[in-house]
C-alpha positions as CSV (number, residue, x, y, z in Angstrom):
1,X,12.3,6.2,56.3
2,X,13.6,9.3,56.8
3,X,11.6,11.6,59.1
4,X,11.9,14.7,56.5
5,X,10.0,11.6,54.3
6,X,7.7,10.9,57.1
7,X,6.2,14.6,57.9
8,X,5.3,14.9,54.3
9,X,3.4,11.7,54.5
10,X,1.7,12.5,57.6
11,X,0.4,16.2,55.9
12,X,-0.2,14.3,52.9
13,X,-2.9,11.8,55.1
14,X,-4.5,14.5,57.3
15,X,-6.7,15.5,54.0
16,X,-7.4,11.7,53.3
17,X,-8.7,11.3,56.6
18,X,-10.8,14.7,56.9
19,X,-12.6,13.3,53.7
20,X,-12.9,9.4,55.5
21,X,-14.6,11.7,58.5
22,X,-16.6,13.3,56.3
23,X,-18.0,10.1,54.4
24,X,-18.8,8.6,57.7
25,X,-21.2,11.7,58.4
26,X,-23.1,10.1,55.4
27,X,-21.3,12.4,52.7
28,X,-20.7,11.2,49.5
29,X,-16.9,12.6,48.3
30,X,-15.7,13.2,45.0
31,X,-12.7,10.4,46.3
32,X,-15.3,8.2,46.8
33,X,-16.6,8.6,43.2
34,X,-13.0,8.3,41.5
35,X,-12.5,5.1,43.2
36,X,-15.7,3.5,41.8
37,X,-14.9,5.3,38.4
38,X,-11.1,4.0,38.6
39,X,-12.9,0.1,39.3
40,X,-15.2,0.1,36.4
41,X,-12.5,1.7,34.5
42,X,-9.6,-1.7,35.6
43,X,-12.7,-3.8,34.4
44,X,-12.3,-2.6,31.2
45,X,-8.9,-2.4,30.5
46,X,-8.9,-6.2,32.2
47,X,-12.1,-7.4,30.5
48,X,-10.0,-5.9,26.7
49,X,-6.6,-7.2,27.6
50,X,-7.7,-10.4,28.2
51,X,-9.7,-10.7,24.6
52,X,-6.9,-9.2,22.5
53,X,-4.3,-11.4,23.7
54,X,-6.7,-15.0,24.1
55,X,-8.5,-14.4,20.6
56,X,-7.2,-11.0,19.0
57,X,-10.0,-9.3,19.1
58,X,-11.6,-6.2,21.5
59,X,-13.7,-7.3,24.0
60,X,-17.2,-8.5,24.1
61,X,-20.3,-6.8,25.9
62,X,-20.9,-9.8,28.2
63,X,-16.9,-9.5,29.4
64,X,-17.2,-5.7,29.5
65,X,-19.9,-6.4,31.8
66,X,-18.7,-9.1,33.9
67,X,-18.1,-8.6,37.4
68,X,-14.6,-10.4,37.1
69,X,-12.9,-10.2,33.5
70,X,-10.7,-13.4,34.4
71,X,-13.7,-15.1,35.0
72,X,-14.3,-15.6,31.0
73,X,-11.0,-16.2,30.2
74,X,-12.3,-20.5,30.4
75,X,-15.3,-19.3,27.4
76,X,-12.9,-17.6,25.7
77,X,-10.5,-20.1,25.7
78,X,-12.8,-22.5,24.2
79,X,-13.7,-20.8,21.0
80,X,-13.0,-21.4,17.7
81,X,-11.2,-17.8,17.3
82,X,-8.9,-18.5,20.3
83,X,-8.0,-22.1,18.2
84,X,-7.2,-20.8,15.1
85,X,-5.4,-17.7,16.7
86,X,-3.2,-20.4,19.0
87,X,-3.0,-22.7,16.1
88,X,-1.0,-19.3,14.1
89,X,1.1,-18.9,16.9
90,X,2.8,-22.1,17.2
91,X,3.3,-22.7,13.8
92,X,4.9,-19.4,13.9
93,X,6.9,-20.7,16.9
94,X,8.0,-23.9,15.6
95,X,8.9,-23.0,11.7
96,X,11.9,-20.9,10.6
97,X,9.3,-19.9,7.7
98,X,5.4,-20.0,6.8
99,X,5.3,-23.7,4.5
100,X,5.2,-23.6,0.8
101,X,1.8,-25.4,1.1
102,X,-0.7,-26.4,3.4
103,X,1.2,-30.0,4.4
104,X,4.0,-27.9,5.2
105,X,2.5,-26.1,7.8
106,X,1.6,-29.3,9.7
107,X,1.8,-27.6,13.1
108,X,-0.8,-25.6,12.6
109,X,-3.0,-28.1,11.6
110,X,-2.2,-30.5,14.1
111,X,-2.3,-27.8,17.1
112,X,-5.7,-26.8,16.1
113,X,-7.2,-30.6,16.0
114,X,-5.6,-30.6,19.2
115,X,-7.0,-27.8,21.0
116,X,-10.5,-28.1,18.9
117,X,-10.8,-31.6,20.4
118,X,-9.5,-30.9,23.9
119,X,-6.6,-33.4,23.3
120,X,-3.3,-33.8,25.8
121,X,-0.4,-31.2,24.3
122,X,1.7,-34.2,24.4
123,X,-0.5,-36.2,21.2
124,X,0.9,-32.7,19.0
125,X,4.2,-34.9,19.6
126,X,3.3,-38.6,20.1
127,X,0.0,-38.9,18.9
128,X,-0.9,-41.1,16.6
129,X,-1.6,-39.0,13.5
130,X,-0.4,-37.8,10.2
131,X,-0.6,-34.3,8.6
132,X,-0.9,-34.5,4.7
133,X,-2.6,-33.7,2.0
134,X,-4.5,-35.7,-1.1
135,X,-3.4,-33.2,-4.0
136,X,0.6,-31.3,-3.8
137,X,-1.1,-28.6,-3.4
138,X,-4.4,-29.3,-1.4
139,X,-5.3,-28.5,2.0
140,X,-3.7,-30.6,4.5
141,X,-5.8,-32.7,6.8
142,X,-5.5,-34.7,10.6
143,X,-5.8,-38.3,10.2
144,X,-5.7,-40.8,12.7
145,X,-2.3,-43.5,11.8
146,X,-1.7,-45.9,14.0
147,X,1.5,-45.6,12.7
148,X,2.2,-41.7,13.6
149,X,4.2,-39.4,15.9
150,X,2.5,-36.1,16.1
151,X,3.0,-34.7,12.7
152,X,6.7,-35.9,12.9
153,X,6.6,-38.6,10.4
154,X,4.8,-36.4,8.2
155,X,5.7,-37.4,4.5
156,X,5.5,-33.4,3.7
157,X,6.6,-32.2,7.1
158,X,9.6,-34.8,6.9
159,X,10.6,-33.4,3.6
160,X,10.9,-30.1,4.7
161,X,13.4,-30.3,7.6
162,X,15.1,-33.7,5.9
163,X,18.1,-31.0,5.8
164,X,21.2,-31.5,3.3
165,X,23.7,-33.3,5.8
166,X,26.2,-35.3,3.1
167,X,25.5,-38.9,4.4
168,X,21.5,-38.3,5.0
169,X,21.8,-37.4,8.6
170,X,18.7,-36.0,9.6
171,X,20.2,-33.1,12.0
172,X,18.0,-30.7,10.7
173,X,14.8,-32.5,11.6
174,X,17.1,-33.6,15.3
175,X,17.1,-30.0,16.2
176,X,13.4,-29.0,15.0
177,X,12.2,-31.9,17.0
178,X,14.1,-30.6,20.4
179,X,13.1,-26.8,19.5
180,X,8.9,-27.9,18.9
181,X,8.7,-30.6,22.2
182,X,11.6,-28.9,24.8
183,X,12.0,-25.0,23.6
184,X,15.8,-25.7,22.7
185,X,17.1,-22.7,20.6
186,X,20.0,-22.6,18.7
187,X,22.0,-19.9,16.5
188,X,23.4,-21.3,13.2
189,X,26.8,-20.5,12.1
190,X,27.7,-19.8,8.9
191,X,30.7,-21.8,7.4
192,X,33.7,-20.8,5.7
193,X,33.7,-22.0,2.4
194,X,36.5,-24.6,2.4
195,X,35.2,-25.7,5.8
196,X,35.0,-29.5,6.7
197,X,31.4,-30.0,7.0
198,X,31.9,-33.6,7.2
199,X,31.0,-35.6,10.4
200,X,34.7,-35.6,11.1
201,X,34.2,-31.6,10.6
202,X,32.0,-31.3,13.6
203,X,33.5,-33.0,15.7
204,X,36.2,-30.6,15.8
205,X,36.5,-26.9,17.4
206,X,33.5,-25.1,18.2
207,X,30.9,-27.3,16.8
208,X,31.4,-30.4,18.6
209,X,29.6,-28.5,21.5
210,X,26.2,-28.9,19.3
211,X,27.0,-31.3,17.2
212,X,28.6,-33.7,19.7
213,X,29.3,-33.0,23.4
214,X,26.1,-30.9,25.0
215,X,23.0,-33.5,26.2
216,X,20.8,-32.3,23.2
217,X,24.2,-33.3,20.9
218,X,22.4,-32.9,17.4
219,X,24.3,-35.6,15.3
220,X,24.0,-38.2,18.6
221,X,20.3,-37.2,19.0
222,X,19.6,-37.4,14.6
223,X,21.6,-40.9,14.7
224,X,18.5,-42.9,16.2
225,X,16.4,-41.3,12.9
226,X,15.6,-42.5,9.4
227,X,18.5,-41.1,6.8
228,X,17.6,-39.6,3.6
229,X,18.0,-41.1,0.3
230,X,18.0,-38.5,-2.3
231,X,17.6,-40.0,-6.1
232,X,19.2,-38.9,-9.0
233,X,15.5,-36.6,-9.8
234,X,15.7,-35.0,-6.0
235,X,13.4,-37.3,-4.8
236,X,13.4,-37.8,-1.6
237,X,12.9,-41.1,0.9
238,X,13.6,-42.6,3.9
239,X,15.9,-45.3,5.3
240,X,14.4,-46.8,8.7
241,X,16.9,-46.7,11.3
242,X,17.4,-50.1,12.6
243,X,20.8,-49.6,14.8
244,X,19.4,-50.7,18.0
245,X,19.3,-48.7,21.5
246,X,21.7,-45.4,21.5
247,X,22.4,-43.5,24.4
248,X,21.3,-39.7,23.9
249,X,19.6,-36.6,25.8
250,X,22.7,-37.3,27.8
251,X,21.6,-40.7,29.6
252,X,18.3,-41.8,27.7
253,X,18.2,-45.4,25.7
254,X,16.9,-44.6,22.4
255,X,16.3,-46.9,19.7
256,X,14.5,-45.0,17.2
257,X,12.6,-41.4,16.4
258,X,9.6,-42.5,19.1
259,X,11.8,-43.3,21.9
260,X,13.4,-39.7,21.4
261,X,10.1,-38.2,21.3
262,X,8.8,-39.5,24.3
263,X,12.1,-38.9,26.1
264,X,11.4,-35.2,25.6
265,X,7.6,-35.3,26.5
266,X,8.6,-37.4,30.0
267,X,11.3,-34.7,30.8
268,X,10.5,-31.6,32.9
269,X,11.8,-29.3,29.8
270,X,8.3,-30.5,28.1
271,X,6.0,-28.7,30.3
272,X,8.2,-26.0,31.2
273,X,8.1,-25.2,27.5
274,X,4.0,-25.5,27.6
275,X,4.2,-23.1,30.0
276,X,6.6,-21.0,28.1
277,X,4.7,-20.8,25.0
278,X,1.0,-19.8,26.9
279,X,3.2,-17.1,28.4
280,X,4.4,-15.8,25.8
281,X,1.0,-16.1,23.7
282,X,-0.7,-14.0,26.3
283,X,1.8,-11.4,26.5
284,X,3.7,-11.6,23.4
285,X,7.4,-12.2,25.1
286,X,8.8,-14.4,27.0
287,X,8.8,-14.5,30.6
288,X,11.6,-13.4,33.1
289,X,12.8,-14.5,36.2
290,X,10.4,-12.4,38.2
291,X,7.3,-14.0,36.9
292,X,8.7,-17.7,38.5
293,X,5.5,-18.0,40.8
294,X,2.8,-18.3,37.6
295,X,5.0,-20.2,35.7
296,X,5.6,-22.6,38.7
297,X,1.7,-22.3,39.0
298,X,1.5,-23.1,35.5
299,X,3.6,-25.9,35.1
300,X,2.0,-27.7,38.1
301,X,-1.4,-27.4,36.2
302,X,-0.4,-28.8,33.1
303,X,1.1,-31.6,34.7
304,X,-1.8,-32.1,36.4
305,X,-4.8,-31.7,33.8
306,X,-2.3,-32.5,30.9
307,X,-3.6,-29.6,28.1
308,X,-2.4,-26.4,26.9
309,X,-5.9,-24.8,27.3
310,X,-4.8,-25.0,31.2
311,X,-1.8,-24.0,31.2
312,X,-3.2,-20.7,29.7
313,X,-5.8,-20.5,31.7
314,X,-3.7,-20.1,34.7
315,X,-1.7,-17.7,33.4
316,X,-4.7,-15.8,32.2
317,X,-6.5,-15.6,35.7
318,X,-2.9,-14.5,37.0
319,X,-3.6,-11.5,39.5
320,X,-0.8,-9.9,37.4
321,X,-1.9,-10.2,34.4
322,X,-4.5,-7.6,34.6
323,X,-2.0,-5.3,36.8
């Protein structure tokens, strides 16, 4: 510090302290009065921060009143507006586009069973459920299925992302199944028209690095999947894989969509993701290299107590996040 730097500091003090002198002889300061003023006034701004971002709404009299805002953030957490508002945001997160019908939207349905019933984030992925509906366009309901994976084999939700590959190669539903479990985002490129879009097409140039030679390699990772069978109507079904054991996710033995699945949930990109998504549901971006210690915080949370409710919760009660 320069000592220019320092003398104005040191005049700057001298009336600080004459007023500390003065509220030790038993006066009461106008300082003294700001600072209580300025407390009850970070209680507030806490106490409504916390409430818009957990369920969207401005704060309640019992967390305007509370002596610590963070300390409702578990209540909050556990009502039915903070699962419907979460349940918006991921299906926002994991669909290019709000569904056609309620079936479509399976993410949303399945992420607020999940968070209603206090379920493991993993069962949104490798429980065993379905997401359908009765009626085309009825509202889609959460059924147990011994059978399921998550909402991923999902008549309605399988539909959707069965993509238009020319030999039924499910690459579309590959990629939204590493973008919902692991976070992976990838940017489209459009083709040329006489392009060769062919598997022999992407192996070649730029798109074998997605396609073919990167661990998340969409065409290896879609090659342990059903293929669709379109009919001569549109209708479309699914061929069972029955290749046997594949190596994918770079050095994972895969032998059909289940295997993949739980690949991603057992890898360390599943609950960094978690964490990712309660981060950016509380403050509506993602987070940055500076913010490492709650994310690290986080992470070591969900591993431990398994749902996404925690992994909010931490980032919620955050020191910073009231700052």
């Amino acid at each position: 510090m320069k000592v220019g730097s320092r003398k104005r500091w040191l005049m700057m003090a001298a009336p600080l302290l004459a007023a500390a002198v003065g509220l030790a002889a038993g006066g009461r300061t106008a300082g003294a009065a700001d600072a209580g003023e300025d407390q009850a006034a970070f209680k507030e701004r806490c106490a409504t921060r916390l409430s818009v971002a957990i369920v969207g709404t401005s704060a309640s009299a019992q967390a305007l009143s509370a002596a610590d805002p963070q300390g409702e953030v578990d209540a909050m957490i556990g009502t039915p507006a903070f699962q419907e508002r979460f349940a918006r945001f991921i299906n926002a997160e994991f669909n290019r586009d709000p569904g056609k019908n309620s079936a479509e939207d399976a993410s949303y349905h399945l992420a607020k069973y999940v968070v209603q019933n206090n379920k493991p984030w993993s069962d949104m992925f490798v429980g065993q459920y379905k997401v359908d509906s009765a009626q085309p366009n009825g509202a889609a309901t959460v059924t147990a299925d011994p059978n399921g994976l998550g909402y991923f084999r999902s008549n309605t939700w399988l539909v959707r992302y069965a993509g238009n590959e020319l030999a039924g190669i499910k690459i579309a539903t590959a990629y939204r199944i590493l973008n919902n479990v692991v976070g992976l985002q990838l940017m489209a490129t459009t083709n040329a028209p006489d392009a060769d879009i062919s598997a022999n097409g992407r192996q070649a140039g730029s798109c074998a690095g997605c396609h073919y030679n990167n661990w998340y390699a969409l065409d290896k990772t879609a090659s342990v999947l059903s293929k669709r069978k379109t009919d001569a109507k549109g209708n479309v079904t699914f061929e069972p894989y029955a290749g046997g054991a594949k190596t994918v996710l770079g050095d994972k033995s895969v032998s059909d969509d289940k295997g993949l699945v739980q690949a991603l949930v057992d890898s360390e990109n599943f609950s960094f993701n978690a964490c990712s998504l309660s981060f950016k549901y509380l403050y509506g971006r993602p987070g940055n290299a500076c913010e490492g210690a709650v994310l690290d915080k986080c992470m070591e949370t969900f591993k431990a107590q398994k749902t996404i409710q925690s992994a909010i919760s931490v980032i919620a009660k955050d020191p910073g996040f009231c700052q």
